[in-house]
N, C-alpha and C positions, 0 to 999 in steps of 0.2 A: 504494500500500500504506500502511496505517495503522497509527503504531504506537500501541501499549501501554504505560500507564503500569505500574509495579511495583505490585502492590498488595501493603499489608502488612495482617497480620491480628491482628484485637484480643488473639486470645488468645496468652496468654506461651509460648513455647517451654520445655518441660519438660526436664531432660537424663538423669532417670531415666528408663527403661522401665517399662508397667506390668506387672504381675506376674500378667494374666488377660487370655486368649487366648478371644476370641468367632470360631467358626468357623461359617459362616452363608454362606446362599444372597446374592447380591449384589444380588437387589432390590431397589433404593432405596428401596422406599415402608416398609422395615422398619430402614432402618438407625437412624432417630433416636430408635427404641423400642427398640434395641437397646443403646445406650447408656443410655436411660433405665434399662432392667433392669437395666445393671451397678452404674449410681450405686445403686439400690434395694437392691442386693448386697453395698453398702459400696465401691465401684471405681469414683473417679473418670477415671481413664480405662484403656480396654483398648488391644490389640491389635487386630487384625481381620485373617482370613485370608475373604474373601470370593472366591465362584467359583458364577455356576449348580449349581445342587446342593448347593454348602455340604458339609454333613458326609460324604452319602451318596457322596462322591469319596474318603472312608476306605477302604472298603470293598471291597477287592479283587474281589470273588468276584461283584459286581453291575458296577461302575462300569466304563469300558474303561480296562485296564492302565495307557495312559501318563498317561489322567488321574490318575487314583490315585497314581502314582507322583510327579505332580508336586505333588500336593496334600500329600502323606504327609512328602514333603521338606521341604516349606515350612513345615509343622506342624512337624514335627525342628528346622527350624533357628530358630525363633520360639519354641521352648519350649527348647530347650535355651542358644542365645544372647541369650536375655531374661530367662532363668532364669523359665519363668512358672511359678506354682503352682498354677493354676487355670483350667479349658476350661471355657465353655460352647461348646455343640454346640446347638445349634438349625434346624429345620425347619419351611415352613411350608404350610398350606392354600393351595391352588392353585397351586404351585411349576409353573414352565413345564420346569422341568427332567425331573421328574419325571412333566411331562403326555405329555412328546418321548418318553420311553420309554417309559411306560408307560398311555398315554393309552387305549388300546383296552379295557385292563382293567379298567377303571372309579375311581371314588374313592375307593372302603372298599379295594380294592387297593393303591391308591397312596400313602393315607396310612399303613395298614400296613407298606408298604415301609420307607416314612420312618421311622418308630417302628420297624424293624429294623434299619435302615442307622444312627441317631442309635445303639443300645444296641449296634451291634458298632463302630462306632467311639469309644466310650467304652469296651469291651473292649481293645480295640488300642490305646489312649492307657496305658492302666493298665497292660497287658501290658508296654510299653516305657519308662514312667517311674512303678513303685512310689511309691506316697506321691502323686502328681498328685489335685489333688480336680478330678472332673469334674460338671457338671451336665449334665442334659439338657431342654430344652425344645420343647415342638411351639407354633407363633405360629400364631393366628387373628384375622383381623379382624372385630370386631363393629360394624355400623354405624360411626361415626368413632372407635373406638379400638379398641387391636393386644392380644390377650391373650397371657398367655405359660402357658399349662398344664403344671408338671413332667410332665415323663417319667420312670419308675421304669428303674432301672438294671436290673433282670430283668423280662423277659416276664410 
């Protein structure tokens, strides 16, 4: 057996939390755009609540209950114990989570879905913390880079 050295890493440990909560599908191939968007937003660093599905685990009335329930906690305890004041919510084009359940019903379906599930869990965030500013975004990849299109907070 081999062992491992410690590796330390270049960047400084911060000891404030940041005060924006990026809840988003856990796809790697979006995460360092995902960041890039918050720097763009003024937010040198966020939080990140990452799970297949991302936002659309809000959503009781789609996702299955104990996902939901574990996602909705973990949103609770990162927004109210990091004091955050600001979610984005983000969804993206060809999300496997989204294919798993709903793959039969094509793509204008499923991205629909998404741009339902990202506006009722920005519903439900605002429902339960007044004054929270949410965004919403649907990510597409064009050729070598990730676009990040608002989503209107009403249908």
């Amino acid at each position: 057996m081999s062992e491992e050295t410690t590796f330390v890493s270049r960047v400084p440990y911060e000891h404030t939390h940041p005060t924006v909560l990026a809840v988003y599908c856990s796809d790697g191939r979006f995460t360092d755009a995902v960041e890039d968007l918050a720097q763009h937003l003024g937010h040198e660093r966020i939080d990140t609540l990452t799970i297949p599905g991302g936002p659309g685990l809000l959503n009781r009335w789609v996702a299955d209950y104990l996902e939901s329930d574990v996602v909705t906690r973990a949103a609770r305890f990162l927004i109210e114990g990091h004091h955050i004041t600001e979610v984005l919510l983000l969804a993206h084009a060809g999300c496997g989570y989204y294919g798993a359940r709903h793959g039969s019903m094509g793509p204008d379906f499923i991205a629909e879905q998404q741009l339902t599930d990202l506006r009722h869990a920005a519903e439900e965030l605002q429902k339960a913390y007044p004054g929270i500013h949410v965004r919403l975004y649907f990510t597409r990849p064009h050729d070598t880079r990730i676009h990040f299109e608002p989503v209107s907070l009403k249908a």
